[in-house]
C-alpha positions as CSV (number, residue, x, y, z in Angstrom):
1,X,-30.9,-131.5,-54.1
2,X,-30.2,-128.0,-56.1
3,X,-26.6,-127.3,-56.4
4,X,-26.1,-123.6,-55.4
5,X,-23.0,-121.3,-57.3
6,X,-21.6,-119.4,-55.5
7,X,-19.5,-115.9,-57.1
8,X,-17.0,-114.5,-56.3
9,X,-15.1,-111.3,-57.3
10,X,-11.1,-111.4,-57.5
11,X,-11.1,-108.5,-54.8
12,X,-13.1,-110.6,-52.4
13,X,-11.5,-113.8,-53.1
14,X,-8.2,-112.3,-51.6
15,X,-9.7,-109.1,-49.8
16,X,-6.2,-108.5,-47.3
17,X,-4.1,-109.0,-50.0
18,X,-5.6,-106.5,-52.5
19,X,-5.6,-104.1,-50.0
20,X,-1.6,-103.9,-49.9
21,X,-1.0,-104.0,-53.7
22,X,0.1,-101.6,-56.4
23,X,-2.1,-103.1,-59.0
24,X,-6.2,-104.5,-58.8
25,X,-5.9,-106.1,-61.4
26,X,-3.9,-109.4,-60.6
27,X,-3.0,-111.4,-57.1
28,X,-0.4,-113.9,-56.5
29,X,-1.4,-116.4,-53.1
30,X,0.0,-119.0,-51.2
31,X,-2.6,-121.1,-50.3
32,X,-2.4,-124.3,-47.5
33,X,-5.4,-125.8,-46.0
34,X,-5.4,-124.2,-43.3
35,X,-5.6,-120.8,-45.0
36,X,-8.8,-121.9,-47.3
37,X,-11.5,-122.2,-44.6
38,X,-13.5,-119.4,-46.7
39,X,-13.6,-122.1,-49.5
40,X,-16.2,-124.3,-48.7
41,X,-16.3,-128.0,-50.0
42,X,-18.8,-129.4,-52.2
43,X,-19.9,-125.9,-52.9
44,X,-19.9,-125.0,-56.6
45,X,-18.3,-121.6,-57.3
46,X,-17.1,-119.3,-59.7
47,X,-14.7,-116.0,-60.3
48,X,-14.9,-113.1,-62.4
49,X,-11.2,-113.8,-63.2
50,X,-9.1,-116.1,-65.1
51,X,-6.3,-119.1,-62.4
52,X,-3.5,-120.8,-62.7
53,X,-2.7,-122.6,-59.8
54,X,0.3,-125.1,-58.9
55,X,0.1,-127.7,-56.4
56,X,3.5,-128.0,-54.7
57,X,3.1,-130.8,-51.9
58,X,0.0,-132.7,-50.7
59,X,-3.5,-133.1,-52.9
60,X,-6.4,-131.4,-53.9
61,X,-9.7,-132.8,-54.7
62,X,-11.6,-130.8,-57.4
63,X,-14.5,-130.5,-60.1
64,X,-13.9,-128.7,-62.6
65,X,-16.2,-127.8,-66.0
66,X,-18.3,-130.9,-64.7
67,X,-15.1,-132.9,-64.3
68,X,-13.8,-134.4,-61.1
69,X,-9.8,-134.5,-60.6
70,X,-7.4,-135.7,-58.2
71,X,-4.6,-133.2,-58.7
72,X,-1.5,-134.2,-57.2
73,X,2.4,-132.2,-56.7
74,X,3.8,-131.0,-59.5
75,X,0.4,-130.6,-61.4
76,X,-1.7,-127.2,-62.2
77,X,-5.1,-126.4,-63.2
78,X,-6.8,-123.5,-65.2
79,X,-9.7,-121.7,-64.9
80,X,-11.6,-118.8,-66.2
81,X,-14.3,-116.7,-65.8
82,X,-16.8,-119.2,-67.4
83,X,-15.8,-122.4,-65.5
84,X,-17.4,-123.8,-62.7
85,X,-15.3,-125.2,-59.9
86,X,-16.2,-126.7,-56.7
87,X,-13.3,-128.0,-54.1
88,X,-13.9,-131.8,-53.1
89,X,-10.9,-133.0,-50.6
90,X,-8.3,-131.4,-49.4
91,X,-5.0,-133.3,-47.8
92,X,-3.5,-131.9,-44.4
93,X,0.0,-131.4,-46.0
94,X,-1.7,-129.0,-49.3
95,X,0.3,-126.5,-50.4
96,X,0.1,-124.4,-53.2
97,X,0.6,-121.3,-55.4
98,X,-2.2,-119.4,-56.9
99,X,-2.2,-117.0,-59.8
100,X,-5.3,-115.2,-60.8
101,X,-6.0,-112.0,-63.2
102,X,-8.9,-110.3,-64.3
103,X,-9.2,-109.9,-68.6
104,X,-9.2,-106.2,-68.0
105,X,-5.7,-106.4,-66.5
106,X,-4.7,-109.0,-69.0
107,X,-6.3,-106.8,-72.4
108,X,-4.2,-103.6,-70.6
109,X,-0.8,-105.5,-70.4
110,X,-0.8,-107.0,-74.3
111,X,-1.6,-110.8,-72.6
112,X,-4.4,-111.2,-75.2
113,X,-3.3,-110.5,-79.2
114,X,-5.6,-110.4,-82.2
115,X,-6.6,-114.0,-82.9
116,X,-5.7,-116.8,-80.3
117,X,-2.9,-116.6,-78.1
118,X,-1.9,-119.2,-76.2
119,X,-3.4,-118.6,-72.9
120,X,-6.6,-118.3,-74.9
121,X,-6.0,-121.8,-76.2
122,X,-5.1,-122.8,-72.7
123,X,-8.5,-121.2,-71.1
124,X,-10.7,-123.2,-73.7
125,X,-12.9,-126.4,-72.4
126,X,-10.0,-129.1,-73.8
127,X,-7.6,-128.6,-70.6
128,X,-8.1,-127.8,-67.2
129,X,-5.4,-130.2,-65.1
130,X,-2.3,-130.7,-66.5
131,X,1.1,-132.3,-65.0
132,X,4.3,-130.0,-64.9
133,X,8.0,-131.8,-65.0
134,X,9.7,-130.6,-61.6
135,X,11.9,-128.0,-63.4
136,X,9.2,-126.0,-65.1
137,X,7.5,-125.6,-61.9
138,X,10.6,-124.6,-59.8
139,X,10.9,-121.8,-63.0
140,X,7.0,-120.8,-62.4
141,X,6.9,-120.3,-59.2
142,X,9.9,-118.3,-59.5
143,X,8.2,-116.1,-61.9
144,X,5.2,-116.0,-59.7
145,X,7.5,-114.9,-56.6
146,X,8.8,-112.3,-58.5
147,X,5.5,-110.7,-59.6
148,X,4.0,-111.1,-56.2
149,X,6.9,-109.2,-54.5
150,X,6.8,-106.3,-57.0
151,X,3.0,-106.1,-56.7
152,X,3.6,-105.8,-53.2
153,X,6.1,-103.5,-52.8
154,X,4.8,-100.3,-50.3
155,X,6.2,-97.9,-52.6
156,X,6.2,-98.1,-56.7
157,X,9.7,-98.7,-57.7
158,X,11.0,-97.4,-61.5
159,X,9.9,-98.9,-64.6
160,X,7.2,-101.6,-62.6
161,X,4.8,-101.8,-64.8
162,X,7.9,-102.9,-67.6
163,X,8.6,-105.5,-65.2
164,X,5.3,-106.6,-64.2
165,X,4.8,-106.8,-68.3
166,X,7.9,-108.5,-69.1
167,X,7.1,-111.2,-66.4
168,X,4.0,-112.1,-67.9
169,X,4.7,-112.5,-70.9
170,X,8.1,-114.7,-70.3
171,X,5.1,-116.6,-68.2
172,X,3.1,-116.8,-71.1
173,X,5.8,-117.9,-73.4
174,X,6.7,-120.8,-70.8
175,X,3.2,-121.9,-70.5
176,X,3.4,-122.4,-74.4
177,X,6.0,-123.9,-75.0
178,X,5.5,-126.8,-72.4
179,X,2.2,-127.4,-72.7
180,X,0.6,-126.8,-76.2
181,X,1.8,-130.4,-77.4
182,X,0.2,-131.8,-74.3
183,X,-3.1,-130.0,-74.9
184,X,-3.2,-131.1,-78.6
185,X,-2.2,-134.9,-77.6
186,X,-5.2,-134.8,-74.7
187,X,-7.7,-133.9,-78.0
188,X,-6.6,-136.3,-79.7
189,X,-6.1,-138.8,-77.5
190,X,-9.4,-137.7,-75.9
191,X,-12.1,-141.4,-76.0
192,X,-15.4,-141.1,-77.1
193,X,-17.6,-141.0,-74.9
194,X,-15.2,-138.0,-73.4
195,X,-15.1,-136.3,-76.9
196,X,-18.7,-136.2,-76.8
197,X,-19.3,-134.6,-73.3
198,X,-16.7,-131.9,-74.4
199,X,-19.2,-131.1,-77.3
200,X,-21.5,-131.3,-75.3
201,X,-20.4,-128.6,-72.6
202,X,-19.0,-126.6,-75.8
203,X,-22.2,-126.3,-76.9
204,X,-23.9,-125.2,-73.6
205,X,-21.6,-122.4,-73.4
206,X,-22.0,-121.4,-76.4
207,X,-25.9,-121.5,-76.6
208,X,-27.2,-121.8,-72.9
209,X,-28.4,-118.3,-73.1
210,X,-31.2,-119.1,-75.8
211,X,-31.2,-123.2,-75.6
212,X,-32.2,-124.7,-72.4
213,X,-33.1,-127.9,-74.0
214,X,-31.2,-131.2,-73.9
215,X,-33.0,-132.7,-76.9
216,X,-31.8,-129.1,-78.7
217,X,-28.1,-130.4,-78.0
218,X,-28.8,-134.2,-78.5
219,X,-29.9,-133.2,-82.2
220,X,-26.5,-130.7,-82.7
221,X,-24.7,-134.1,-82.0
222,X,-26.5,-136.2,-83.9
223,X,-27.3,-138.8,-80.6
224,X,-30.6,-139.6,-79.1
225,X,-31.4,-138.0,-76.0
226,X,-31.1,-141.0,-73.9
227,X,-27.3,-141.5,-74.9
228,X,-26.6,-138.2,-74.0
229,X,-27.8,-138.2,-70.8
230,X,-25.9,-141.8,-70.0
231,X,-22.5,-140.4,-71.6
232,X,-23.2,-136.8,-69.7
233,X,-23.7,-138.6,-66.3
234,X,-20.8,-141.5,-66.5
235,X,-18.4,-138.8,-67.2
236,X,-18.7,-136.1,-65.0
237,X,-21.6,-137.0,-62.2
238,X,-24.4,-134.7,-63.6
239,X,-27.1,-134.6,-66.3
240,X,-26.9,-132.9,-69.0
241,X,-30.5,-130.5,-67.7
242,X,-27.7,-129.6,-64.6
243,X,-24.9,-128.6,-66.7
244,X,-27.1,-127.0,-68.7
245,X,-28.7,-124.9,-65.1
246,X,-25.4,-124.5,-63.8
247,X,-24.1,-122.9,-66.4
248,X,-27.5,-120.5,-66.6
249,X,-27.1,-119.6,-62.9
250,X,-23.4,-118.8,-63.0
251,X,-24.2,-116.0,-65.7
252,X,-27.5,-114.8,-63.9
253,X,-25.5,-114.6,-60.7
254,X,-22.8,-112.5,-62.2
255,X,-25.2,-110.2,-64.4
256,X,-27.1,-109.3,-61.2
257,X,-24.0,-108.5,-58.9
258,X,-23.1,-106.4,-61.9
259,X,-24.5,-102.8,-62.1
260,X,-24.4,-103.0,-65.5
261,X,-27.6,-104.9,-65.9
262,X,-31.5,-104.3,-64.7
263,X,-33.3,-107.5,-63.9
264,X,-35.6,-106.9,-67.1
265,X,-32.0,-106.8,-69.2
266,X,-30.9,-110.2,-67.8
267,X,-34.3,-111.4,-68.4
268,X,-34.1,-110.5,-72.3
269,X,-30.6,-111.6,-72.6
270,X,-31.2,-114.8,-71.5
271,X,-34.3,-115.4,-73.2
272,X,-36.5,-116.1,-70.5
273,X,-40.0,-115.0,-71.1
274,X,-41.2,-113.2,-67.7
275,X,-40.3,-112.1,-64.8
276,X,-42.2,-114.9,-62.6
277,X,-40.1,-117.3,-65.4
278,X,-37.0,-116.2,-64.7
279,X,-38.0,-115.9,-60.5
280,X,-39.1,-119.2,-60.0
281,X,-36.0,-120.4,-61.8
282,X,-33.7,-118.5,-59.8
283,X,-35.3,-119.3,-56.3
284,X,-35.5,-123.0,-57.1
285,X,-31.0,-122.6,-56.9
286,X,-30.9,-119.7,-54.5
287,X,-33.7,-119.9,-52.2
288,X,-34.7,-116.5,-52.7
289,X,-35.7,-113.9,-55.4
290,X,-33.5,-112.7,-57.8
291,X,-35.1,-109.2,-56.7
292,X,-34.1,-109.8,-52.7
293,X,-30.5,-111.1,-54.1
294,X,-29.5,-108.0,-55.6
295,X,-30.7,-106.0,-52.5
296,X,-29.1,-108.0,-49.9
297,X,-25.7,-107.4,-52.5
298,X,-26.4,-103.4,-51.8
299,X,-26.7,-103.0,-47.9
């Protein structure tokens, strides 16, 4: 069965919210089960914004970047605008904070320097879940309090946008401090056969827009094509071929809900060689045209 992605924009991910805030260009949410009926399970997704989110009580089951997670209280997980997630199980008693910011928002406030920041580390394929000590998430979640609440003020108060800078950086600094000896013990620490599916997922990102092939990545790793696809599926649940898809149909679907883009540029930029190519492609995950999916986006 064709797994489907479905996008969605920061603004319609928390529509009510956004509505009420001083700035588009980051949301803070509480999020229970109850709350998340919008989120369908076993539905793969993505966002056109970068997450941090914290569980504080109950459990969440997740995929994420072809990896499935149990994460428990007092862990987090990341994601960015180039990671596939899809919610598994959710416990009755979930509770837990989301954070979530576009790279426009992030570029305008100084979050992203020259070279690579720490966030940037943190938003690579090497960590997604990650386990906080209680502390450290009392102190987040008191730094995510106090952005939501100035976000959300009716009226702007003086110097907000200081504030709303300040706090993300003190955020920022937090985040690498406590975690960038974890992430580099998880690489190293990392097995094999996981090492090799990281490389492997590396690489599609990096080459899925010209390279749809898996014996193209089994020959960048120096494996056969048989061993790839045995490592690929033990590890996370797919093969390699739907990695390689999903990954395809997550930038397809962004480029055409973009207005940035005619169908004949996403067709060139992603290498495919004709329009009934690229169609049939894109029907066989969607069930329809990518020519009916951008209409249906405009009425």
């Amino acid at each position: 069965m064709d797994r489907r992605i479905t996008f969605f924009t920061l603004k319609e991910f928390v529509a009510e919210q956004m509505n009420k805030q001083q700035y588009e260009g980051f949301t803070i949410c509480h999020l229970q089960k109850s709350n998340m009926t919008d989120i369908r399970s076993y539905e793969p997704m993505r966002t056109d914004s970068f997450g941090m989110s914290i569980i504080l009580k109950g459990k969440l089951g997740m995929r994420i970047g072809f990896s499935e997670q149990e994460i428990q209280e007092n862990m987090a997980f990341l994601h960015s605008p180039t990671t596939i997630i899809e919610f598994l199980e959710r416990s009755d008693d979930l509770e837990m904070i989301s954070f979530m910011f576009s790279l426009d928002f992030a570029k305008k406030i100084g979050m992203f320097f020259q070279g690579r920041s720490s966030l940037d580390f943190l938003f690579d394929n090497y960590l997604k879940v990650f386990s906080l000590r209680e502390p450290v998430v009392k102190r987040f979640v008191v730094y995510l309090e106090h952005l939501r609440e100035v976000n959300l003020s009716p009226t702007p108060t003086k110097h907000q946008a200081e504030i709303i800078k300040s706090t993300f950086a003190l955020l920022n600094y937090e985040i690498e401090s406590e975690l960038m000896d974890h992430v580099i013990g998880q690489v190293v620490l990392s097995g094999r056969k996981e090492k090799l599916c990281l490389d492997f997922i590396t690489l599609v990102v990096d080459q899925f827009h010209v390279h749809r092939s898996v014996q193209h990545y089994a020959d960048c790793l120096f494996v056969s094509r048989k061993y790839l696809s045995r490592v690929i599926k033990e590890v996370t649940g797919l093969s390699p071929l739907q990695i390689i898809e999903q990954t395809l149909m997550a930038e397809v679907t962004a480029k055409l809900r973009s207005n940035f883009y005619s169908i004949s540029d996403i067709m060139q930029q992603l290498n495919f060689s004709d329009l009934p190519t690229f169609s049939k492609f894109f029907k066989k995950n969607t069930g329809q045209s990518p020519i009916l999916y951008r209409k249906e986006l405009l009425t």
